[in-house]
PyMOL commands that place a pseudoatom at each C-alpha (Angstrom):
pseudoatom trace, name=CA, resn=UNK, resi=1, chain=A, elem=C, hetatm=0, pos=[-0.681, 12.920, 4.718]
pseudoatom trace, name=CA, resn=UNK, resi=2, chain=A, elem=C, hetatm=0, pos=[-2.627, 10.398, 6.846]
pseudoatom trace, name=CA, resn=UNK, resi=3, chain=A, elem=C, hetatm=0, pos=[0.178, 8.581, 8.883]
pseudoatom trace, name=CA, resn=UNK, resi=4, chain=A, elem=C, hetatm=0, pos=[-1.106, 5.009, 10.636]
pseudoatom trace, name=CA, resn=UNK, resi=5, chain=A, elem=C, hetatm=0, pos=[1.122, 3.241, 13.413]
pseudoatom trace, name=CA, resn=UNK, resi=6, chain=A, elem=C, hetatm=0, pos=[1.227, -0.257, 14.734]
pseudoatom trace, name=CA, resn=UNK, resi=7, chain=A, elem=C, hetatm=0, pos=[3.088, -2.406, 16.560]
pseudoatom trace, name=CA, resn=UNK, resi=8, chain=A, elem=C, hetatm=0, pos=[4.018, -6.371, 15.997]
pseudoatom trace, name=CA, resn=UNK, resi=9, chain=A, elem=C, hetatm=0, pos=[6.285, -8.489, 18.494]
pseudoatom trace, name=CA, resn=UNK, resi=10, chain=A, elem=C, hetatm=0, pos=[8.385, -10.337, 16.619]
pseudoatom trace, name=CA, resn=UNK, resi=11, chain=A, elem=C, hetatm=0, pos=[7.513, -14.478, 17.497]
pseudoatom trace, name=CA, resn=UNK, resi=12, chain=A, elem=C, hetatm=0, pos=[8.232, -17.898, 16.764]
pseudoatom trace, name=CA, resn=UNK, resi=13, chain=A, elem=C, hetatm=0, pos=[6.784, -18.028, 13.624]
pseudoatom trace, name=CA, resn=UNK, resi=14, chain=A, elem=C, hetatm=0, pos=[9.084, -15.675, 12.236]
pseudoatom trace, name=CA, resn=UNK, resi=15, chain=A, elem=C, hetatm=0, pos=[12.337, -16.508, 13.134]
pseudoatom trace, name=CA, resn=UNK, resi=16, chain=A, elem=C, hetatm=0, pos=[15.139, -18.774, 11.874]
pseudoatom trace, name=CA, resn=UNK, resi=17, chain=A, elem=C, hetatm=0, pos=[16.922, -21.248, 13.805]
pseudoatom trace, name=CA, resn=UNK, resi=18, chain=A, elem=C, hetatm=0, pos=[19.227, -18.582, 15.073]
pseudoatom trace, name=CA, resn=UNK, resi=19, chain=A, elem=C, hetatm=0, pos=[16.316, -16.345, 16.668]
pseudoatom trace, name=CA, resn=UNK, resi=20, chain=A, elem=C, hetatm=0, pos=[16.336, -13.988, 14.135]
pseudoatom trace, name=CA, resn=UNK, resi=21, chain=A, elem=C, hetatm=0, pos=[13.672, -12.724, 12.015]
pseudoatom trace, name=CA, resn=UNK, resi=22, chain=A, elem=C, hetatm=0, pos=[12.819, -13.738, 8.771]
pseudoatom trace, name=CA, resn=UNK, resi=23, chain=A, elem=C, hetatm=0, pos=[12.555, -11.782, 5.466]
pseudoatom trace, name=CA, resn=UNK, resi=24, chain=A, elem=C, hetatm=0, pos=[8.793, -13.327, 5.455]
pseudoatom trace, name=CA, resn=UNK, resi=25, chain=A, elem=C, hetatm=0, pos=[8.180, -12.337, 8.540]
pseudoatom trace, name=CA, resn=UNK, resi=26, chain=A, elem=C, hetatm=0, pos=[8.764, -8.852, 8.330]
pseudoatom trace, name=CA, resn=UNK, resi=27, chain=A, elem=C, hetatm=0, pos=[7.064, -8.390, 4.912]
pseudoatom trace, name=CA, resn=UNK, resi=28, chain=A, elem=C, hetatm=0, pos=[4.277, -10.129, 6.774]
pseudoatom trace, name=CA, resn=UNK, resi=29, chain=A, elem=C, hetatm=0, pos=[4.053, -7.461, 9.505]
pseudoatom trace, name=CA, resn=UNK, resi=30, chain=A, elem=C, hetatm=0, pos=[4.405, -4.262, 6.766]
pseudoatom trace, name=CA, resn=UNK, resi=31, chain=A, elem=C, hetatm=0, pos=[1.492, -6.253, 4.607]
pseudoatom trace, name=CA, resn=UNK, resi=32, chain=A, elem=C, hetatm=0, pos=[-0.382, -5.904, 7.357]
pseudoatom trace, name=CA, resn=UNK, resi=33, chain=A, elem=C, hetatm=0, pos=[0.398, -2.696, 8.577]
pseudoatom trace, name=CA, resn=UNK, resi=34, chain=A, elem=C, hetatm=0, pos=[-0.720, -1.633, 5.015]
pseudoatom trace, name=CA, resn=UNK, resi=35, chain=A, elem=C, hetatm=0, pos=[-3.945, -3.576, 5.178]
pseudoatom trace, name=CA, resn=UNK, resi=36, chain=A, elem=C, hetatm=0, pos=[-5.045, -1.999, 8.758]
pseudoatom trace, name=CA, resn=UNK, resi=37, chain=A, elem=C, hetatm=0, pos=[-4.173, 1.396, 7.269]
pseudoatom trace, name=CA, resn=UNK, resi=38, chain=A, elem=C, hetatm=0, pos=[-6.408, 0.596, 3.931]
pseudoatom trace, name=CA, resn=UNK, resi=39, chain=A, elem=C, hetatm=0, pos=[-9.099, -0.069, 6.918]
pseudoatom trace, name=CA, resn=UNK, resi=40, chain=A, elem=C, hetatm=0, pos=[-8.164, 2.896, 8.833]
pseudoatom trace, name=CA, resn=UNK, resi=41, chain=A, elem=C, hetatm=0, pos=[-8.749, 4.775, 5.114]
pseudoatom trace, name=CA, resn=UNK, resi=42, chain=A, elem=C, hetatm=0, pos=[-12.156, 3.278, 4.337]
pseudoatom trace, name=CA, resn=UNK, resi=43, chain=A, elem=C, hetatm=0, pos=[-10.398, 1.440, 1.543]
pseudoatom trace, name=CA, resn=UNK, resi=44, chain=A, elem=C, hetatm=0, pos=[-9.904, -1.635, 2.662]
pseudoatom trace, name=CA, resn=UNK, resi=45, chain=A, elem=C, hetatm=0, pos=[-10.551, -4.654, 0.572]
pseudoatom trace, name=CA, resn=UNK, resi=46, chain=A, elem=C, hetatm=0, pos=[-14.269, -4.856, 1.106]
pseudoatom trace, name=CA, resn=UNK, resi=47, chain=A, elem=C, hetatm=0, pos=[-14.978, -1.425, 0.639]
pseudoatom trace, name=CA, resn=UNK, resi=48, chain=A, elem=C, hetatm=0, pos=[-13.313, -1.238, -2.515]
pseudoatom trace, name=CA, resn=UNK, resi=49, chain=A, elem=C, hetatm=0, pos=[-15.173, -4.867, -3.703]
pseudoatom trace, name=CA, resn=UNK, resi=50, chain=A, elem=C, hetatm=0, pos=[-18.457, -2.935, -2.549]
pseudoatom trace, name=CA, resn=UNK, resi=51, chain=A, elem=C, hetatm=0, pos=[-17.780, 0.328, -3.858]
pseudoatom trace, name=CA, resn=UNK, resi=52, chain=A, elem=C, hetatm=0, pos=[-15.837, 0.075, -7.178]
pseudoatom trace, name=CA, resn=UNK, resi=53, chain=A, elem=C, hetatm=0, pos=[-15.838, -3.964, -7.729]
pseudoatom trace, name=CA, resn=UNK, resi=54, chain=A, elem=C, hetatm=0, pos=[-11.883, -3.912, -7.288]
pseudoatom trace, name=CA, resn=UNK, resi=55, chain=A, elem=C, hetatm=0, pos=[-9.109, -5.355, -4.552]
pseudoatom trace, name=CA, resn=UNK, resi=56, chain=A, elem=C, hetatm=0, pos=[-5.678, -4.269, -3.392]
pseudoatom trace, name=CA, resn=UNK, resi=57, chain=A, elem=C, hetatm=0, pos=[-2.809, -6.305, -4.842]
pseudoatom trace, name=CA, resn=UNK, resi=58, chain=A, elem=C, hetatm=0, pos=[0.567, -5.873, -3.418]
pseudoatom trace, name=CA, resn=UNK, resi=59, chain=A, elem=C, hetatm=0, pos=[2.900, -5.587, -6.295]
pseudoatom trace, name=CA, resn=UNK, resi=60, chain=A, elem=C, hetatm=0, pos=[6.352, -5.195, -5.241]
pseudoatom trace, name=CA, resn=UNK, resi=61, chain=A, elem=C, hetatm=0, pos=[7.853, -4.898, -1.326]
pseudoatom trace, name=CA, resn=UNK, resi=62, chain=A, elem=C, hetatm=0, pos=[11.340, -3.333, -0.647]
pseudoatom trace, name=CA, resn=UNK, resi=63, chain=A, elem=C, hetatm=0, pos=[13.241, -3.384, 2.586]
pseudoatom trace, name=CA, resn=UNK, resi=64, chain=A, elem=C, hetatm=0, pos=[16.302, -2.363, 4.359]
pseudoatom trace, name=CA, resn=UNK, resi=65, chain=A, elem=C, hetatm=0, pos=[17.281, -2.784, 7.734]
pseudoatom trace, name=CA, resn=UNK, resi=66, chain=A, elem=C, hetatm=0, pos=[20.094, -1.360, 10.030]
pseudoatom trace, name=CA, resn=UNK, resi=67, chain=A, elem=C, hetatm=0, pos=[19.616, -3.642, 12.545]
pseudoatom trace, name=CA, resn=UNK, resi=68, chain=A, elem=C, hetatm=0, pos=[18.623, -7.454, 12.748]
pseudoatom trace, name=CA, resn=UNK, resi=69, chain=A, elem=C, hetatm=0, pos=[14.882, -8.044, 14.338]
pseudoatom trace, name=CA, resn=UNK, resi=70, chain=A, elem=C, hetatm=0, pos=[15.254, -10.590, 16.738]
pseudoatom trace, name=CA, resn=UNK, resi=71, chain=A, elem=C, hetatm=0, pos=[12.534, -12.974, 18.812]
pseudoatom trace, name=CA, resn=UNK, resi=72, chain=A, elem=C, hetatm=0, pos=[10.635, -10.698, 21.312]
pseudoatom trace, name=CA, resn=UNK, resi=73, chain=A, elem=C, hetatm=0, pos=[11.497, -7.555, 19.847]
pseudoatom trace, name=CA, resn=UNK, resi=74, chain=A, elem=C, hetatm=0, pos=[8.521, -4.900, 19.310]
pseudoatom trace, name=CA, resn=UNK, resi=75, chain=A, elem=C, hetatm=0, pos=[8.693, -3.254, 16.039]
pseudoatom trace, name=CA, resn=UNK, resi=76, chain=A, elem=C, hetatm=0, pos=[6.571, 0.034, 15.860]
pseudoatom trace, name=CA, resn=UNK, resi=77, chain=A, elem=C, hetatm=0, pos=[5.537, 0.661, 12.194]
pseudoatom trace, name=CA, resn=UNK, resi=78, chain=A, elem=C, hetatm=0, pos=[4.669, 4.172, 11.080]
pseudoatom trace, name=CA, resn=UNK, resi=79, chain=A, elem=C, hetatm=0, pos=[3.689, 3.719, 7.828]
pseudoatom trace, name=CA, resn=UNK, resi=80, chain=A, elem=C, hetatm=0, pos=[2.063, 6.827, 5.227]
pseudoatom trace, name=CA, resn=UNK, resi=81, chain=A, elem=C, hetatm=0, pos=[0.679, 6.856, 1.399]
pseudoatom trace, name=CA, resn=UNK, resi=82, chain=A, elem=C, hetatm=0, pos=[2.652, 8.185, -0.952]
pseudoatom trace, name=CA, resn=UNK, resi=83, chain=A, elem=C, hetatm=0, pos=[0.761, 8.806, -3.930]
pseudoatom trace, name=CA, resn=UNK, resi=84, chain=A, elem=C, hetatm=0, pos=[0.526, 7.160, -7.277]
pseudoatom trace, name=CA, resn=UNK, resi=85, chain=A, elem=C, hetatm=0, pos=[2.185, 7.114, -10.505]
pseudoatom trace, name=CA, resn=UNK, resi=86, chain=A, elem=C, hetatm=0, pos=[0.302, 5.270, -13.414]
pseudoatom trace, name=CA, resn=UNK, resi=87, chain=A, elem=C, hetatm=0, pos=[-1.546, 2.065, -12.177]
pseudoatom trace, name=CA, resn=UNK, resi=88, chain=A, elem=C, hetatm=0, pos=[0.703, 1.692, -8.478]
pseudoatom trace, name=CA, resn=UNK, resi=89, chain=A, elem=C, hetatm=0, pos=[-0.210, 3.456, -5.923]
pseudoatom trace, name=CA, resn=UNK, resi=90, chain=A, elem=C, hetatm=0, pos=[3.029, 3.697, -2.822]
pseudoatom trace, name=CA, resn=UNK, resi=91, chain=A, elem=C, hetatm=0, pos=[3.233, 2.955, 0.787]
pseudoatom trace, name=CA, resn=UNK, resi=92, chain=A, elem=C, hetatm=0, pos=[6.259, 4.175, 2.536]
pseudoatom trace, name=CA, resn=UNK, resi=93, chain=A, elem=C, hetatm=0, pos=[6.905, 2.530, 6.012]
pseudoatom trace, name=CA, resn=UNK, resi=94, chain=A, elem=C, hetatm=0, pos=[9.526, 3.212, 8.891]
pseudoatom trace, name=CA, resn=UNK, resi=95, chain=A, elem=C, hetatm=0, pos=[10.674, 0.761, 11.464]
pseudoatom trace, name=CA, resn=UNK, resi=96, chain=A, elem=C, hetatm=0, pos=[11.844, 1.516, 15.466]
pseudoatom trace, name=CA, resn=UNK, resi=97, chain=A, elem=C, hetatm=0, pos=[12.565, -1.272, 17.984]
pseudoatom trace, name=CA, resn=UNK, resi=98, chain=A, elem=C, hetatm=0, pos=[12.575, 0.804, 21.559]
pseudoatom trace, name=CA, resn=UNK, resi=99, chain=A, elem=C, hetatm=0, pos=[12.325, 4.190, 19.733]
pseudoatom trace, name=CA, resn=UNK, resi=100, chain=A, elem=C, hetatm=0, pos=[15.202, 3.787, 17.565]
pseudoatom trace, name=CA, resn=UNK, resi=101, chain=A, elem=C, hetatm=0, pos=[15.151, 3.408, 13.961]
pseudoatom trace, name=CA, resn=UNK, resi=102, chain=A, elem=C, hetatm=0, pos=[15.706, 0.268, 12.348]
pseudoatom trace, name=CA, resn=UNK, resi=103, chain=A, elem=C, hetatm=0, pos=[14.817, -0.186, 8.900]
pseudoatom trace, name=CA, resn=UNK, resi=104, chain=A, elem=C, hetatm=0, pos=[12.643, 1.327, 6.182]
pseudoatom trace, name=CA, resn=UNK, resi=105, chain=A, elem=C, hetatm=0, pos=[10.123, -0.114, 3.373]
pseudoatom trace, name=CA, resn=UNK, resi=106, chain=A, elem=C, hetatm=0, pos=[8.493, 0.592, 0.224]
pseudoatom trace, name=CA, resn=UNK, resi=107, chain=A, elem=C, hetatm=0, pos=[5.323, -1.135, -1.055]
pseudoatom trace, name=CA, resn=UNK, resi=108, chain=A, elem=C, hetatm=0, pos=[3.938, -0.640, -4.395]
pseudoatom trace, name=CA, resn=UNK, resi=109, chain=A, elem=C, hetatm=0, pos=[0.325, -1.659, -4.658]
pseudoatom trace, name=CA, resn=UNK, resi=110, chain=A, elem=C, hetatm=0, pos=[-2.102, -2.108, -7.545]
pseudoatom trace, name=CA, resn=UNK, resi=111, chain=A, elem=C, hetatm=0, pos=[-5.893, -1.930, -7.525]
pseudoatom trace, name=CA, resn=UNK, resi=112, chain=A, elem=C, hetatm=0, pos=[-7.378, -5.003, -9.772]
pseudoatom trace, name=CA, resn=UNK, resi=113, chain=A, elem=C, hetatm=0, pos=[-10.933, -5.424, -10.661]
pseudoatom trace, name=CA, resn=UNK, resi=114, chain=A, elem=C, hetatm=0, pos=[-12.302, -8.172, -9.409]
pseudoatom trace, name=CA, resn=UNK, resi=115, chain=A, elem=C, hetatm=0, pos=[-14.350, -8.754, -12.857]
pseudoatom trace, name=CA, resn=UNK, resi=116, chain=A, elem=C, hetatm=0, pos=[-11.586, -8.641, -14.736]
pseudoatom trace, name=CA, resn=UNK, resi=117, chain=A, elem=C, hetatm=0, pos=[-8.543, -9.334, -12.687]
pseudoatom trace, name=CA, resn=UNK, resi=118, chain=A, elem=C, hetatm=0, pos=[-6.658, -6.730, -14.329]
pseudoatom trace, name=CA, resn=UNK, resi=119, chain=A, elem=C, hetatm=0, pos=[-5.374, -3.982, -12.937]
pseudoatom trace, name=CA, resn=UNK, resi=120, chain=A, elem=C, hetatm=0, pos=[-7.205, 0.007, -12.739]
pseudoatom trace, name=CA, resn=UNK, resi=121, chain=A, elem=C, hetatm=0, pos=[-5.683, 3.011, -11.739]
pseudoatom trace, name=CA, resn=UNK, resi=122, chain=A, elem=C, hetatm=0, pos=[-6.404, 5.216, -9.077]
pseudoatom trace, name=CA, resn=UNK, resi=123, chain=A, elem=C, hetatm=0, pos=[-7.930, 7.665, -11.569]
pseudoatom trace, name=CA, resn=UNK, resi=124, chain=A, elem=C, hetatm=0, pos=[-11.154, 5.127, -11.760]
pseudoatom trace, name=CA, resn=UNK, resi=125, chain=A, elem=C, hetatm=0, pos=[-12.123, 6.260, -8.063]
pseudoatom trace, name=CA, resn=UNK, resi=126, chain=A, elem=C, hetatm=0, pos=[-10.636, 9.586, -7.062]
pseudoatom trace, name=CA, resn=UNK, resi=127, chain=A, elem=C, hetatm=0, pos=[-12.548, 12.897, -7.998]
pseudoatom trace, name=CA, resn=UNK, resi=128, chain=A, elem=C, hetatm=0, pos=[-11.508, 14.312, -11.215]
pseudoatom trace, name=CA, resn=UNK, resi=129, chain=A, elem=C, hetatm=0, pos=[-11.525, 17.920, -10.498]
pseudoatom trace, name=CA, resn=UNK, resi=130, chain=A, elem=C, hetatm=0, pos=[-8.883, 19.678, -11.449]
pseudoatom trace, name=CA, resn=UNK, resi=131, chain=A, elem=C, hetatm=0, pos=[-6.918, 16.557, -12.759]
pseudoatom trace, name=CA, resn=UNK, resi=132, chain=A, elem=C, hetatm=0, pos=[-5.203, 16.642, -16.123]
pseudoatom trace, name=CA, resn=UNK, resi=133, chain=A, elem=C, hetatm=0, pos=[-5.992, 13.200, -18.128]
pseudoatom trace, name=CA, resn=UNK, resi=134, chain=A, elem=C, hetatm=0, pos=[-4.310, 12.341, -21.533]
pseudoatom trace, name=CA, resn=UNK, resi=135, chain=A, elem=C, hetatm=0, pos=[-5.185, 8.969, -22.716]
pseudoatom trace, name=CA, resn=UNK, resi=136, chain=A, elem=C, hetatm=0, pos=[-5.535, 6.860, -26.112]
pseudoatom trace, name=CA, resn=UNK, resi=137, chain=A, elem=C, hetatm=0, pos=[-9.257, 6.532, -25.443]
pseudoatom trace, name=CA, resn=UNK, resi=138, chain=A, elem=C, hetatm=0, pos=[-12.213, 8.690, -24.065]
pseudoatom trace, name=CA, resn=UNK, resi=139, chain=A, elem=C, hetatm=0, pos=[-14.867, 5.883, -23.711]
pseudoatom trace, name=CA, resn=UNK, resi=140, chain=A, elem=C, hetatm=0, pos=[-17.364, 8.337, -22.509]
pseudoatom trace, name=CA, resn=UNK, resi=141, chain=A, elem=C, hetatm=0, pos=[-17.327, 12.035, -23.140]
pseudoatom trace, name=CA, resn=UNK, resi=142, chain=A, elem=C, hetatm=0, pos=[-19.003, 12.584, -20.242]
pseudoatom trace, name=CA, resn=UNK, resi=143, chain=A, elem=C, hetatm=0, pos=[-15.509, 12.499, -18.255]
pseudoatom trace, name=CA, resn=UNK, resi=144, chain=A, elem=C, hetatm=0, pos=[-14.829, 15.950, -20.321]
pseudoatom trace, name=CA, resn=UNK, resi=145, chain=A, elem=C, hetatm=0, pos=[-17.401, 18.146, -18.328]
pseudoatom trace, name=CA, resn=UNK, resi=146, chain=A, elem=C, hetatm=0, pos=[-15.398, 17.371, -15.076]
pseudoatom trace, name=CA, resn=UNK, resi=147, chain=A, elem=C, hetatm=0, pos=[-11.591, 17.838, -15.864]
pseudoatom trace, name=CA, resn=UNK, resi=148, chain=A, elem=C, hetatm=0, pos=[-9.453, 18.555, -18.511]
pseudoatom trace, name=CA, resn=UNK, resi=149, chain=A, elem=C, hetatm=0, pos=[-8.929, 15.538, -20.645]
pseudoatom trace, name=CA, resn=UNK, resi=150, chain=A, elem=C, hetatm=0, pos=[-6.670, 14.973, -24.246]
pseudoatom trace, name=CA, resn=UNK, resi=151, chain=A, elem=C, hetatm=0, pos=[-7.202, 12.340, -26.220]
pseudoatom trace, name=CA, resn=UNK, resi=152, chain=A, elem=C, hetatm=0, pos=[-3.980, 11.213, -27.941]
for i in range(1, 152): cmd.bond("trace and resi %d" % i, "trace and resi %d" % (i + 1))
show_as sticks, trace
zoom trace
């Protein structure tokens, strides 16, 4: 497990009139705390438009915090894949303001092809061997001399 960390000071631009932060500023700090990690992977948006003709989509965000973020606080992000299930792929996240934990997320991402704009799994870039593949179709039987692969 590849863990990235960041930090992000809380500012004017995401706060509410009582100097607290706003939901869309924190999902703004864990999107990007997801994107530099992509980078930090060498699967960041225009390596994966170069490479496989596809782009990250964030599908679905969920957070809880513990505490209130507040202007001028510091929150570090450590922030981890999780693996994939289907066509989402997950990014866990924890939050600490002055070393003390705050809050947690979960991001669920798609991959989309850019041709298409429809979503692709995982399984369309990641080495096959040793993976077990049922599917409806087997477009090319090539796929069968790397992994083990039922057609249902």
């Amino acid at each position: 497990m590849v863990v990235y960390e960041c930090e992000y000071t809380v500012d004017s631009r995401d706060i509410d009139p009582w100097y607290r932060c706003r939901p869309s500023g924190l999902m703004g700090m864990l999107q990007e705390a997801a994107t530099q990690a992509a980078c930090a992977l060498h699967v960041s948006r225009d390596e994966m438009l170069e490479r496989y003709n596809s782009f990250w989509m964030l599908a679905r965000l969920w957070y809880r915090l513990d505490v209130p973020l507040s202007w001028g606080d510091t929150v570090h992000i450590r922030t981890w894949h999780r693996g994939g299930r289907g066509a989402s792929t997950y990014r866990d996240f924890d939050l600490f303001v002055n070393g003390q934990p705050v809050g947690e997320a979960v991001s669920t991402w798609v991959l989309a092809d850019a041709s298409k704009f429809g979503a692709i799994t995982a399984a369309s870039f990641l080495p096959l061997d040793g993976a077990q593949i049922i599917t409806d179709r087997l477009p090319d039987s090539r796929y069968q001399e790397y992994t083990d692969i039922k057609e249902v």
